[in-house]
C-alpha positions as CSV (number, residue, x, y, z in Angstrom):
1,X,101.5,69.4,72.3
2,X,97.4,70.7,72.6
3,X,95.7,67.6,72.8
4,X,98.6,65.1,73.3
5,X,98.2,61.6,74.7
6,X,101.2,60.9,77.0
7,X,98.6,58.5,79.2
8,X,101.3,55.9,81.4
9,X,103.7,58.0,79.9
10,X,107.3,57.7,82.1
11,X,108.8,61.2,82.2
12,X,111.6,61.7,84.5
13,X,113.7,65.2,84.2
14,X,111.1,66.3,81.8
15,X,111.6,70.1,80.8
16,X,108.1,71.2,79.2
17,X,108.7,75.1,80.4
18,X,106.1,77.4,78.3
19,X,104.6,74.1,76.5
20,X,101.3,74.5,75.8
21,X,99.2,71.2,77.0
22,X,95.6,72.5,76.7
23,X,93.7,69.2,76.5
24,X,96.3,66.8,76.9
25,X,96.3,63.0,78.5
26,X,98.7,62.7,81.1
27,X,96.7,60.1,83.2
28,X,98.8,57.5,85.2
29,X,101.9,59.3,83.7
30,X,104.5,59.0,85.7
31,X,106.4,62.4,86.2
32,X,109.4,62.4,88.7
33,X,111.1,65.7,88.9
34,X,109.4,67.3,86.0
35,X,110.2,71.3,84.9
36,X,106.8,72.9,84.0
37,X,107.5,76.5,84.5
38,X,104.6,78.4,83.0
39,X,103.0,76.3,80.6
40,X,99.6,76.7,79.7
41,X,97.5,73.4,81.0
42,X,94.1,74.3,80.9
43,X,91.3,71.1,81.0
44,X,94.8,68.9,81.0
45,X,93.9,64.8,82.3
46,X,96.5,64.1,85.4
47,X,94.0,61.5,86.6
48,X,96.3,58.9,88.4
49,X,99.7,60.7,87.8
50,X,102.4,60.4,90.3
51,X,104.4,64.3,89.7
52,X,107.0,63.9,92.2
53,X,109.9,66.5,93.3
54,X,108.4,68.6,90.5
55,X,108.4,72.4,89.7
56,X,105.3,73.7,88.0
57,X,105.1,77.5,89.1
58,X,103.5,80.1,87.4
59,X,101.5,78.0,85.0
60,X,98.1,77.9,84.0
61,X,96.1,74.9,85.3
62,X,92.5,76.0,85.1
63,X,89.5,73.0,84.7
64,X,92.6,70.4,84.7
65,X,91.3,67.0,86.8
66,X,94.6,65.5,88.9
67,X,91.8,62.8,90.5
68,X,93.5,60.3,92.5
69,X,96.8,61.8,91.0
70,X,99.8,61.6,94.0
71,X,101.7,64.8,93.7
72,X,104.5,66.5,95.5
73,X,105.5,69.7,94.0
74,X,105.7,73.5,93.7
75,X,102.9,75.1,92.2
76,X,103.9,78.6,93.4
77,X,102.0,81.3,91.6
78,X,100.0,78.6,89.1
79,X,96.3,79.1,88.5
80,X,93.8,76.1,89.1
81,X,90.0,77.8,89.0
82,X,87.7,74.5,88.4
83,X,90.4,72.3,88.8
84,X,89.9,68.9,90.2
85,X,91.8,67.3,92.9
86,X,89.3,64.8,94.3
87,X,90.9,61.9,96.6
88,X,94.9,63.4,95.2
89,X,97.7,62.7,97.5
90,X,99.3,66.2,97.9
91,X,101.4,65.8,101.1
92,X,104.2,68.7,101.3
93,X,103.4,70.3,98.2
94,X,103.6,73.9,97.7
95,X,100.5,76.4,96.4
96,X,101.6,79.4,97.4
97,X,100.1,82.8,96.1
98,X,98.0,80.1,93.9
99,X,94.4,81.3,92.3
100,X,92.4,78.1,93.5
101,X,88.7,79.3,93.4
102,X,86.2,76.9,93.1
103,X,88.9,74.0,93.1
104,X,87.1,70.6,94.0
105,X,89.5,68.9,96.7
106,X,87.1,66.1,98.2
107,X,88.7,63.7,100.2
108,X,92.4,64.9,99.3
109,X,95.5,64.6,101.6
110,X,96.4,68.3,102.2
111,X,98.9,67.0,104.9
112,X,101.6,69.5,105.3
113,X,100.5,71.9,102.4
114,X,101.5,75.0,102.2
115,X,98.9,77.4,101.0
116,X,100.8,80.6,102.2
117,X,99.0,83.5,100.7
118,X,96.7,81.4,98.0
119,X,92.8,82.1,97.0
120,X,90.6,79.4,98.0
121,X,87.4,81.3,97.7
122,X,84.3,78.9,97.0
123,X,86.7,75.8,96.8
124,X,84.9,72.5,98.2
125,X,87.2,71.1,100.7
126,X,84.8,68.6,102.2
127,X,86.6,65.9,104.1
128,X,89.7,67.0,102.9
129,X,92.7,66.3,105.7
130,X,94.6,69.7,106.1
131,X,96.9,68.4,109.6
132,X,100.0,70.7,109.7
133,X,98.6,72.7,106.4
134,X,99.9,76.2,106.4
135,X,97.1,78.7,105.6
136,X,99.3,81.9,106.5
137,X,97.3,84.7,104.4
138,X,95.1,82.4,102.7
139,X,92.0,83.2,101.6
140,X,88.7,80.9,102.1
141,X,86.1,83.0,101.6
142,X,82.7,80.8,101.0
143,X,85.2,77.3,100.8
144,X,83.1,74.3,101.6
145,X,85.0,73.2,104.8
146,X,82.0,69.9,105.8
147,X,84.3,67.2,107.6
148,X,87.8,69.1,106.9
149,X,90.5,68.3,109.0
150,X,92.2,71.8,109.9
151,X,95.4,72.2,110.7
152,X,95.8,72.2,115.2
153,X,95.3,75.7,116.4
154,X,93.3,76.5,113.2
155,X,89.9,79.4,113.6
156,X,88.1,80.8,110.8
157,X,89.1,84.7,110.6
């Protein structure tokens, strides 16, 4: 499926696990409780998506743009260096023990995140709401934090 156009695409229940997606178009696709257990997603389009009650652990989202996308999901383990979550919706979701470095999350609603454990060294969080976001373990090392809401309680280590 390298290179696929599934733009608008409605894919309820999907099961993609181990697909490889490098390059595909999944812009404004709507994705309601999709299975995407370790696919390989590198520079994929999720601008405008809605990935809802989704599992997408362990997979490989490096450079992959999810702009304006509105997700709520489980991206335990997964891997999202250069990826681009500019103005996303990703309220309750799950990145645990996620790679994130260098992950662009501008303006994004981080509400509720949890971030248990994950790498966010060098991301660019500016004005990025993280209320409630758990940051248990997580790394920020150099993470652009201009205008970020933290979470209440919150103090750099």
């Amino acid at each position: 499926m390298r290179g696929a156009n599934l733009s608008g695409a409605y894919l309820r229940q999907a099961d993609l696990e181990g697909a490889l997606l490098r390059y595909a178009n999944f812009s404004n696709a709507i994705m309601p409780e999709v299975f995407m257990k370790d696919v390989q997603a590198a520079n994929t389009n999720f601008t405008g998506a809605e990935i809802t009650l989704a599992f997408l652990t362990s997979a490989n989202f490096a450079g992959a743009n999810f702009t304006g996308a509105v997700i709520t999901a489980n991206f335990t383990d997964s891997f999202f260096v250069d990826a681009t979550f500019i103005d996303a919706n990703l309220v309750g979701s799950y990145f645990t023990n996620a790679d994130l470095r260098r992950a662009y999350f501008l303006r994004a609603k981080l509400t509720g995140v949890d971030f248990t454990g994950a790498d966010l060294t060098d991301a660019d969080l500016t004005d990025a709401d993280l209320t409630d976001a758990i940051l248990t373990r997580t790394i920020l090392t150099n993470a652009i934090l201009k205008g970020t809401k933290m979470p209440s309680g919150w103090s750099a280590p």
